[in-house]
C-alpha distance (Angstrom), angle and dihedral (degrees) to the residues before:
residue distance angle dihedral
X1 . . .
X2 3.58 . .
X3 4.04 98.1 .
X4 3.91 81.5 61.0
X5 3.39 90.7 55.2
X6 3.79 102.3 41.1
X7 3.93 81.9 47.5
X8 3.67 95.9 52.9
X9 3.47 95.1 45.5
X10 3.79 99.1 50.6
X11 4.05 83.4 47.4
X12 3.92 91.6 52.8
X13 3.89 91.1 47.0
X14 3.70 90.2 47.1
X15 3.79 96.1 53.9
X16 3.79 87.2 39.6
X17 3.07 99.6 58.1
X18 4.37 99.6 41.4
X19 4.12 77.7 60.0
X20 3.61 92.3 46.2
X21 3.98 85.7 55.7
X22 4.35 89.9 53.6
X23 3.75 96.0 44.3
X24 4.06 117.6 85.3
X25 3.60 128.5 153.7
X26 4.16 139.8 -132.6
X27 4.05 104.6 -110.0
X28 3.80 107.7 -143.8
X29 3.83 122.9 -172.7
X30 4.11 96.4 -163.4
X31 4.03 113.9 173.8
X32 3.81 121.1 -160.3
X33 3.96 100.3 -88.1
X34 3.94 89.4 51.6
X35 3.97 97.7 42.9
X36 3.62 132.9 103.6
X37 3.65 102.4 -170.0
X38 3.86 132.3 33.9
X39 4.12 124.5 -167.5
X40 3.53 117.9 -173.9
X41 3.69 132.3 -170.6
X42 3.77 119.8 -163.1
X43 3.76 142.3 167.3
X44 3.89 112.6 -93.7
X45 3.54 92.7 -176.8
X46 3.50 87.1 85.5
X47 3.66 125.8 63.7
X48 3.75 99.8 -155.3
X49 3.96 87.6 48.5
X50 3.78 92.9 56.5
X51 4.08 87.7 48.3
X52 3.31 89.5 56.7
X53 3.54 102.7 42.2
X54 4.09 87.0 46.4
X55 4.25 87.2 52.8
X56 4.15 86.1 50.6
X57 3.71 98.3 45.1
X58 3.97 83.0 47.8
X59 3.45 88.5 55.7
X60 3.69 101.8 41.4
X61 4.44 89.5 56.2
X62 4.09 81.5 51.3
X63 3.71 91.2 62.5
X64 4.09 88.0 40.2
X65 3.55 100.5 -108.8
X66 3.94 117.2 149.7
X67 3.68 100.4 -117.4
X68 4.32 125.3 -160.3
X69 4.13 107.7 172.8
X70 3.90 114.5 177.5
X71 4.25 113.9 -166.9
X72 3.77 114.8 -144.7
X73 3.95 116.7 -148.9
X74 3.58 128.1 -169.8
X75 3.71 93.7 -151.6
X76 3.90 128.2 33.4
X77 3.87 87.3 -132.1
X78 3.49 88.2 62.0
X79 3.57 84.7 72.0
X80 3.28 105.9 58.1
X81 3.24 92.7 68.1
X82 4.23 102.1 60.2
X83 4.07 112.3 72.6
């Protein structure tokens, strides 16, 4: 049982990394005036952090920017407490 999964394993790192090798990407440097689409990721922990962040994602659909904003909390109580 354990050949057949050292063997599979070395197979599917094999052919993982021959695709790895074909794959490449387009680098982009976009700023805000020439995006489309903004994600931001702030600290909900704080209350003054998610006002701000709220104000600047407010902003950002004003200028017509697609906007996707995800709060990170350290406790679920925290939560509660934001709408």
């Amino acid at each position: 049982m354990k050949l057949s999964t050292s063997i599979r394993q070395y197979i599917g790192n094999f052919l993982l990394n021959r695709k790895l090798k074909r794959v490449s990407r387009r680098k982009e440097f976009n700023n805000l005036t020439s995006s489309k689409f903004v994600g931001i990721l702030f600290n909900a922990s704080d209350k003054d952090s998610h006002i701000y962040a709220k104000a600047f994602i407010l902003d950002l659909e004003k200028r017509g920017l697609r906007v996707m904003s995800a709060g990170i909390a350290d406790t679920a109580l925290e939560i509660k407490e934001f709408p």
